[in-house]
N, C-alpha and C positions, 0 to 999 in steps of 0.2 A: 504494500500500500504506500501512501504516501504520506499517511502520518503515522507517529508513535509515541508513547508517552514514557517518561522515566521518572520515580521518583528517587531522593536522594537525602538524605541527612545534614543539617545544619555542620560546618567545620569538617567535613567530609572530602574526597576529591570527588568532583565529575569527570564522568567519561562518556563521551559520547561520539559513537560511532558512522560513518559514512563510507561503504563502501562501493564503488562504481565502476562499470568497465565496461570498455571502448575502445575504439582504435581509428584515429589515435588518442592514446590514453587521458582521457579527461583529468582538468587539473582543477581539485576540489577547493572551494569558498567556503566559508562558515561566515553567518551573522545571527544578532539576537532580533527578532522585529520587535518594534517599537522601541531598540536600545543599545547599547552598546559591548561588545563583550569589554569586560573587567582589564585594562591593558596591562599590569602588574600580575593579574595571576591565573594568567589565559596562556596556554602553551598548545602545540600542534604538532604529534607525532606521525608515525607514518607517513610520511608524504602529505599529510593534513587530513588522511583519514578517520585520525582520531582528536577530537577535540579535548582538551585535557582544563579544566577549573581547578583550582585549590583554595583548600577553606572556602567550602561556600557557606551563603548567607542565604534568607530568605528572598532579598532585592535579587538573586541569579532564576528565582523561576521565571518560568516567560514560557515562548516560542524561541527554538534554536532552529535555521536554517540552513541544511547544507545544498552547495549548488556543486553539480560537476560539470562542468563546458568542456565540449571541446569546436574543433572549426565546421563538424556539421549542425553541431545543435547541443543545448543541455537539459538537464534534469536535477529537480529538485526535493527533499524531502524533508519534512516538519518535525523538529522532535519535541514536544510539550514537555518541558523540567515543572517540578513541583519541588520545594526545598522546604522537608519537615524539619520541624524542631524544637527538640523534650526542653519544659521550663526551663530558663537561666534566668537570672539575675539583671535590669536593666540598671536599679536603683533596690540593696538590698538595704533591708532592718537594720539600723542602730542601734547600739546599749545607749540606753537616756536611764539617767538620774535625775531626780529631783527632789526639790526642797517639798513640805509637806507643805498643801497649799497651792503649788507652782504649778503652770500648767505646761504643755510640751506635747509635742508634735510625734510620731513614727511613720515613717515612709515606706513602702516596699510597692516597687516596680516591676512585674514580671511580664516577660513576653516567651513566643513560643509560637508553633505552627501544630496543630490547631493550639486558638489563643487560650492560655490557662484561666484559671478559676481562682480570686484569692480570698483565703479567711484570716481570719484574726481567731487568734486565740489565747486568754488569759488565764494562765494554771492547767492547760488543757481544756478550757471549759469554751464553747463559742461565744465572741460577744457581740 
């Protein structure tokens, strides 16, 4: 077919694969539509068969495009990334003390693919 989908792990590497053959031998392109590949941590082995990502993020899902031309004509195929990823920390909990009386603020920021849930909890108790 002409598309395919890959899902992948947050800090993970991607791989993604484009194989083509012609004669004479088509010389492969990768693009993201709508964006741009990562220029720091975007690499191409194989003769640009394989597209390579390191440390991905959730900003690398999309549509990845590979094109292979040659001088009679080319072909193209779609690979949909989705980039999961188990809770981390954006803005974690502080130790706050306080005076009795005083009041004070605790923060906690968490993100993740799918987006997480967050509780509060005093003594183990919900509040």
């Amino acid at each position: 077919g002409s598309t395919s989908t890959k899902v992948e792990l947050r800090g993970n590497v991607l791989l993604l694969e484009c194989i083509a053959a012609g004669l004479p031998t088509p010389v492969i392109r990768w693009i993201k539509e709508g964006g741009e590949l990562p220029a720091n941590r975007t690499f191409f082995e194989n003769f640009k068969k394989t597209l390579k990502i390191i440390d991905v993020s959730e900003a690398d899902s999309g549509n990845y495009k590979c094109i292979a031309r040659n001088t009679l004509g080319s072909v193209h195929h779609v690979i949909s990334v989705t980039v999961k990823a188990a809770p981390y920390w954006i803005t974690a909990p502080r130790n706050l003390v306080l005076s009795p009386g005083e009041d004070g603020t605790l923060i906690c920021r968490a993100n993740g693919n799918p987006k997480p849930g967050i509780s509060w909890l005093a003594n183990g108790v919900p509040i």
